[in-house]
C-alpha positions in Angstrom: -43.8 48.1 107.7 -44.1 50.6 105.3 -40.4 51.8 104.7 -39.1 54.7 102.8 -35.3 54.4 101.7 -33.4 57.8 100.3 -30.3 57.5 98.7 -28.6 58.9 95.6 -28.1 56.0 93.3 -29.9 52.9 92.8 -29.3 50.2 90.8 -29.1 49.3 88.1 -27.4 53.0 88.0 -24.9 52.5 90.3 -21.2 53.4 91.0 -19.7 51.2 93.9 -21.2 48.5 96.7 -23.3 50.8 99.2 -25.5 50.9 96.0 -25.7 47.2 95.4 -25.8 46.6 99.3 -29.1 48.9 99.5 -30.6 47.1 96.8 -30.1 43.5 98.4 -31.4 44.7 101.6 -34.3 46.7 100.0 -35.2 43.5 97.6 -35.4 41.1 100.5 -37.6 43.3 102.7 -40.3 43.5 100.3 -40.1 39.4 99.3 -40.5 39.6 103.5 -43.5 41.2 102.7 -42.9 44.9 103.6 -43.9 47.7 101.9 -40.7 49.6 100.1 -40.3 52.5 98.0 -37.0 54.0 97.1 -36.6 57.8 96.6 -33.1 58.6 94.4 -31.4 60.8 91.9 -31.9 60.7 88.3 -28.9 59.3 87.9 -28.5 58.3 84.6 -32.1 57.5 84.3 -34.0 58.4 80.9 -37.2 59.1 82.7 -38.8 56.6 80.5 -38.6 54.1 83.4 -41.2 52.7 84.9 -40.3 51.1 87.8 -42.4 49.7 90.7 -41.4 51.4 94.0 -38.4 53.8 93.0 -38.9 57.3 92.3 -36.2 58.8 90.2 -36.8 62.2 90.8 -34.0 63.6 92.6 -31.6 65.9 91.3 -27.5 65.6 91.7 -25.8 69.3 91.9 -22.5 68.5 90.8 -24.2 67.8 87.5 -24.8 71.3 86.3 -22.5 74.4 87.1 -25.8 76.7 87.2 -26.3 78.6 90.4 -30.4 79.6 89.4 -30.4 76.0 88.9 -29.8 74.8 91.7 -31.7 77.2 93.5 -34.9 75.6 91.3 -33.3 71.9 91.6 -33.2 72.7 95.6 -36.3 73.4 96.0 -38.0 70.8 93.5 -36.1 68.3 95.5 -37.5 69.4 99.3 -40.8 69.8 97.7 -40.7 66.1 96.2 -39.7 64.8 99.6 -42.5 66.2 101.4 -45.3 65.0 98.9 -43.4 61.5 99.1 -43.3 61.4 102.9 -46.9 62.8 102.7 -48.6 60.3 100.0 -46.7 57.3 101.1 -46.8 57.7 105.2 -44.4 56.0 105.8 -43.6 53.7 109.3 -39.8 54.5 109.0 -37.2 56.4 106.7 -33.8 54.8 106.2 -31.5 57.0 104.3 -28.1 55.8 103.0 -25.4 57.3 101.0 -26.7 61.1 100.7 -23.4 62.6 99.6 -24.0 63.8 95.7 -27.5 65.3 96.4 -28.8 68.7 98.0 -27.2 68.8 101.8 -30.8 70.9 102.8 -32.3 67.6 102.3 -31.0 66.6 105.9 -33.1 69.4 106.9 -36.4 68.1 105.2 -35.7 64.7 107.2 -35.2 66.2 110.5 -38.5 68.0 110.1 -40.5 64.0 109.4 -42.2 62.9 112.2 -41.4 59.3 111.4 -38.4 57.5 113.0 -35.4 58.2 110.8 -32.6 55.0 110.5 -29.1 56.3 109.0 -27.1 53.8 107.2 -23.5 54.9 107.3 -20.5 52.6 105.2 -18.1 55.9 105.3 -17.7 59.5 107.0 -19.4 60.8 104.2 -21.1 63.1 106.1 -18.4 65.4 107.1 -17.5 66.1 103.6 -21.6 66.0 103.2 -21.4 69.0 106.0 -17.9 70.7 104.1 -20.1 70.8 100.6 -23.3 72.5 101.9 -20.9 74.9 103.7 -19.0 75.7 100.3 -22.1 76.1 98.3 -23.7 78.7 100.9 -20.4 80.1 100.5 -20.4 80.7 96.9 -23.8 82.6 97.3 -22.7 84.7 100.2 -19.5 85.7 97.6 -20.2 88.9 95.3 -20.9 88.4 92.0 -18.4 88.7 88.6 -19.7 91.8 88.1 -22.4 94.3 88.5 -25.0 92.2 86.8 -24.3 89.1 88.4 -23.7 90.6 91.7 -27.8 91.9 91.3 -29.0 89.0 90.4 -27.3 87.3 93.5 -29.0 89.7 95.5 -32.4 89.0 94.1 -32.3 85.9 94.6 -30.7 85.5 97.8 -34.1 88.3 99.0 -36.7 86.3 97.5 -35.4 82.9 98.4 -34.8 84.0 102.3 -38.6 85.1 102.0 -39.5 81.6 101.1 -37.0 80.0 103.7 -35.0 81.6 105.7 -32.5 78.6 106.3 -32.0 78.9 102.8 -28.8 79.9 102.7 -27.8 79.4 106.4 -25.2 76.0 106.6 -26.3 73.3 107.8 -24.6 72.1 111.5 -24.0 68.8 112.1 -26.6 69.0 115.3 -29.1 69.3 113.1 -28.7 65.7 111.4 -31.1 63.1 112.2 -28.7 60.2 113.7 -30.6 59.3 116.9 -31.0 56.0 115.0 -27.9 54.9 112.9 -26.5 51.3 111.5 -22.4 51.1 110.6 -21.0 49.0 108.3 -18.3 48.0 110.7 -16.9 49.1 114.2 -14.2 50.9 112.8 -16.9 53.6 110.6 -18.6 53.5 114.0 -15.8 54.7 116.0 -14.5 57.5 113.3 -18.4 58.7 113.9 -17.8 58.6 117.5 -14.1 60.3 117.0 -15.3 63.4 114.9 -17.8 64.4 117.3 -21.4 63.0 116.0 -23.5 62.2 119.1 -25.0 58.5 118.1 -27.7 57.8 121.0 -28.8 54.9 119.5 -26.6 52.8 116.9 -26.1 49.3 115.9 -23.0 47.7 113.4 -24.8 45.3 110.9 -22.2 44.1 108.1 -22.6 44.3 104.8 -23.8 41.0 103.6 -23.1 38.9 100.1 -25.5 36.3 98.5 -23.6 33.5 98.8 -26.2 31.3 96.9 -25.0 33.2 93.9 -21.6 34.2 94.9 -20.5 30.7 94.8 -17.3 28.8 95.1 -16.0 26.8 92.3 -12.4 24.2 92.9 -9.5 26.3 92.3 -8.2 25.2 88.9 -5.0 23.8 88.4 -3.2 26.6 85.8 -0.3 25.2 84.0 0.6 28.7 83.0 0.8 30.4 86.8 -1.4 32.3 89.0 -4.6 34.7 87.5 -4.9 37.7 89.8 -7.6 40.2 89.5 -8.5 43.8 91.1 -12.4 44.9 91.2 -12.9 48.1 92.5 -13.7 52.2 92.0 -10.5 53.4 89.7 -9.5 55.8 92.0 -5.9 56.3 93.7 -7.3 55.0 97.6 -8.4 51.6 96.4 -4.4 50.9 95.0 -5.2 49.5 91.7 -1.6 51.0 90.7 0.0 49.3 93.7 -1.4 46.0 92.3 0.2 46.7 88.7 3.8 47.8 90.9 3.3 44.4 92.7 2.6 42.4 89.4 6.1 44.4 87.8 7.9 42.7 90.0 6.6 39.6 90.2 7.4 39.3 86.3 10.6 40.6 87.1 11.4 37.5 88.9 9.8 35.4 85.8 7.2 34.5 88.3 3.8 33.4 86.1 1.4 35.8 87.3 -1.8 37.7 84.6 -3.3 40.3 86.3 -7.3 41.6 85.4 -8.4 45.2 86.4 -12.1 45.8 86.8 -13.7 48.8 87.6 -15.4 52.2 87.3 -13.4 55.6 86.9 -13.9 57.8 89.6 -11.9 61.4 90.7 -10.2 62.6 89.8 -10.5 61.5 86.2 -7.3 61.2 85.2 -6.7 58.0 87.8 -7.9 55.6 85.2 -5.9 56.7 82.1 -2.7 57.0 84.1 -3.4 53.0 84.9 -2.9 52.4 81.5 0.0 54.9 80.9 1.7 52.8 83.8 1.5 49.6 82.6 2.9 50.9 78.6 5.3 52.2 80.8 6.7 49.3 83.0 6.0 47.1 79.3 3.1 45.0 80.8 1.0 45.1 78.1 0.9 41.2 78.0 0.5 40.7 81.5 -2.2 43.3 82.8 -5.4 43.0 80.7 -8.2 45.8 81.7 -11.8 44.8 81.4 -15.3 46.7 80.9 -16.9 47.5 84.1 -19.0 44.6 85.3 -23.0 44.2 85.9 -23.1 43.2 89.6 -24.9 40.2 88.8 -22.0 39.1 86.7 -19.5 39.7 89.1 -19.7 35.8 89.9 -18.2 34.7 86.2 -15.3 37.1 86.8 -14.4 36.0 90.1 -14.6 32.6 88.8 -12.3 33.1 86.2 -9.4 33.9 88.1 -7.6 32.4 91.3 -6.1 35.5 93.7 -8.5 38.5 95.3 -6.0 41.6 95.1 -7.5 44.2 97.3 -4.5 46.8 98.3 -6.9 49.7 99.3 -6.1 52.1 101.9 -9.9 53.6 101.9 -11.5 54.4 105.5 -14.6 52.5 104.1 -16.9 50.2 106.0 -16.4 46.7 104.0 -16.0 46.5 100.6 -19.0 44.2 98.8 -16.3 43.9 96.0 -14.5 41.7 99.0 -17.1 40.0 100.1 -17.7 38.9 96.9 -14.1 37.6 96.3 -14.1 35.4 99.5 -17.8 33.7 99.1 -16.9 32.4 95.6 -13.7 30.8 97.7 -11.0 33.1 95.8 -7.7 33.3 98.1 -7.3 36.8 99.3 -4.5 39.4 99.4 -5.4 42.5 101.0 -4.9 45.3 103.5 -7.3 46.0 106.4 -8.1 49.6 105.8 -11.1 50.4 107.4 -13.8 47.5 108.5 -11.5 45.1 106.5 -9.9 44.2 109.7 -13.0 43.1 111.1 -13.4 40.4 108.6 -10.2 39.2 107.0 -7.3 37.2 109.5 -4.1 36.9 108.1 -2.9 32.9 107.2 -7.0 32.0 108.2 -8.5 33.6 105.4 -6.5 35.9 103.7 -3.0 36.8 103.9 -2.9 40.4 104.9 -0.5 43.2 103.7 0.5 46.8 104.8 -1.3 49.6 102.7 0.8 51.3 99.8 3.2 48.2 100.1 4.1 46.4 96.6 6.7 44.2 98.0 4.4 42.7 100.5 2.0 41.8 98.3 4.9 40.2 95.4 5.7 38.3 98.4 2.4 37.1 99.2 1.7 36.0 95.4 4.7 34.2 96.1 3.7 32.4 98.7 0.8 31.1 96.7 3.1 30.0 93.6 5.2 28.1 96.1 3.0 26.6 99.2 1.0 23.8 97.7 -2.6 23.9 98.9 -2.2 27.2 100.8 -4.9 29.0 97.5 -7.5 26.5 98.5 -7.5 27.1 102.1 -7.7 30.4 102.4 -10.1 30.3 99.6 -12.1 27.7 101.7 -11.6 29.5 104.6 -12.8 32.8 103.0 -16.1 30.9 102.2 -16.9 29.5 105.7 -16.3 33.3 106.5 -18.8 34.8 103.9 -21.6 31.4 104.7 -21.4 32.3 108.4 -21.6 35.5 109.0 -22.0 37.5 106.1 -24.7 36.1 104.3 -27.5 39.0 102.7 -30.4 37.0 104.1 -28.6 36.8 107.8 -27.8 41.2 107.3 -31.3 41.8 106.2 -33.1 39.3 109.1 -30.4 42.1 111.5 -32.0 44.7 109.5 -35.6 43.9 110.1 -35.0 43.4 113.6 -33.7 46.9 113.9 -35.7 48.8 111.9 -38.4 46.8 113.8 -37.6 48.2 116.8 -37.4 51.3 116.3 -40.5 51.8 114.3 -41.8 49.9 117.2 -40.4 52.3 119.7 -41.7 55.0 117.7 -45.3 53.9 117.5 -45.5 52.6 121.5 
């Protein structure tokens, strides 16, 4: 098949897993022998690249405060997908996360006459809907002053000559989800809940490679437990619920060192106020923060340290920085916000916590200080888990099948 992915980061430019997890799946389709190119932003690209099957062309509008800009950016970005869709012919488009570029780009892949495959990890797409809405808004709004207020009008003329949709918002009937793969039931069902009609969809996990996600024995530490959060610095994934948890744990004079890894997100001030937290509660000894991480390094950390802290309470799919955790056979403390639930059991593989709950996960890190051989279970556990199910080359074999089929239905 010749396949044509959308998104609006691609590795190595990335910012969390549905990046990493469209990578894997788009690597292993073309070592299967299809035909893939990826269309996404510029994204901290140089333009210097040159890089066999991904065009980084597309622009990101939170990026530049310029109205005229975008209005030229908008338009370069329709215009690109068209000649793409036109050059490359594609069997099949599979879009995934769409939320930082142009929301009229739904529009330009409604109007391909390929099958169209949405990959959805979050509800991104209402607040996809809620931006276009606000920046139609803005134009619709008079201008500073008289000047400005001109201009506006000019432009808002000559670009509804061009296209009248221009500046019309775009309706959530008019997004192409006759096709869609979830992350997990639960993104499914929200889907389902805020009104999306979904006549065809399919959950496919997100999948890990457990050849290089490995598990390694759980080392005896003389000194205590080594605990480590990976994840987005941002207040929904709990990184400061893991520092109140590790507080008191040190409180008791239990021997816990806690690692926080990760990439500041919004809003910005998250990430500072980590550090401000822990001068504050006078871990500085105990809670060490770390650069962000290559993906493919991901393994050594994991390696390095003995319990999975995960105390998000984000409606996402399944987090890859999970997954990852639990194929290299770490033990596991976490919530089940969102598709979590669908992967982790409590005392099986994992022991599971309430969200926003500090207490519950001291007393889970206690647990692990005190049952002998209760680490290496769930951490074994946590790896049969990851092998059976979860495995990248199982997801993408679901994946071909699907995409299969519908570019099959398409074509009949």
């Amino acid at each position: 098949m010749r396949l044509l992915f959308v998104t609006d980061r691609y590795p190595p430019y990335l910012v969390g897993g549905y990046e990493v997890l469209c990578h894997d799946v788009v690597h292993r389709l073309a070592a299967r022998g299809h035909e893939c190119l990826v269309l996404t932003s510029d994204y901290r690209a140089t333009g210097r690249e040159r890089e066999p099957g991904i065009v980084r062309r597309l622009h990101l509008p939170h990026t530049s405060p310029r109205l005229l800009q975008h209005t030229w950016w908008e338009r370069s970005d329709a215009a690109l997908l068209r000649r793409t869709v036109a050059s490359f012919r594609p069997d099949l488009v599979s879009t995934w996360s769409m939320l930082w570029l142009f929301g009229s780009l739904h529009r330009g892949i409604a109007a391909i006459h390929v099958p169209v495959v949405a990959n959805l990890h979050g509800i991104w797409l209402k607040t996809h809907l809620h931006y276009h809405h606000e920046w139609c808004a803005t134009w619709a709004r008079p201008g500073g002053n008289r000047l400005n207020d001109l201009l506006k009008r000019c432009v808002r003329t000559g670009m509804r000559a061009l296209d009248r949709d221009w500046d019309r918002a775009l309706e959530q009937s008019e997004l192409r989800l006759d096709h869609a793969v979830f992350g997990s039931e639960f993104t499914r069902q929200e889907y389902l809940e805020t009104g999306f009609r979904l006549p065809d969809s399919r959950v496919i996990y997100s999948g890990i490679d457990t050849s290089r996600f490995t598990a390694r024995p759980l080392a005896e530490r003389p000194d205590g437990l080594s605990l480590l959060y990976v994840g987005r610095l941002v207040p929904e994934k709990g990184a400061h619920i893991a520092i109140e948890a590790v507080e008191r744990l040190v409180s008791r004079k239990r021997p816990v060192r806690l690692t926080v890894v990760g990439i500041p997100g919004f809003p910005f001030d998250y990430a500072p106020g980590l550090r401000d937290q822990v001068a504050r509660l006078g871990l500085g000894d105990v809670v060490r923060f770390a650069d962000p991480v290559p993906n493919d390094r991901l393994p050594e950390v994991y390696a390095a340290h003995d319990v999975f802290l995960f105390p998000s309470w984000h409606r996402e799919a399944t987090s890859m920085a999970l997954l990852g955790a639990m194929s290299c056979g770490m033990a596991v403390v976490s919530t089940t916000a969102g598709g979590s639930g669908e992967v982790l059991r409590h005392d099986k593989n994992a022991l599971v916590v309430p969200a926003e709950d500090p207490q519950a996960i001291t007393a889970a890190v206690e647990r692990l200080l005190d049952e002998a051989g209760l680490a290496w279970r769930l951490g074994a556990e946590a790896r049969d888990t990851m092998t059976s199910g979860f495995d990248i080359e199982t997801v993408t074999s679901q994946m071909e099948r699907y995409l299969s089929q519908v570019a099959g239905r398409s074509s009949a």
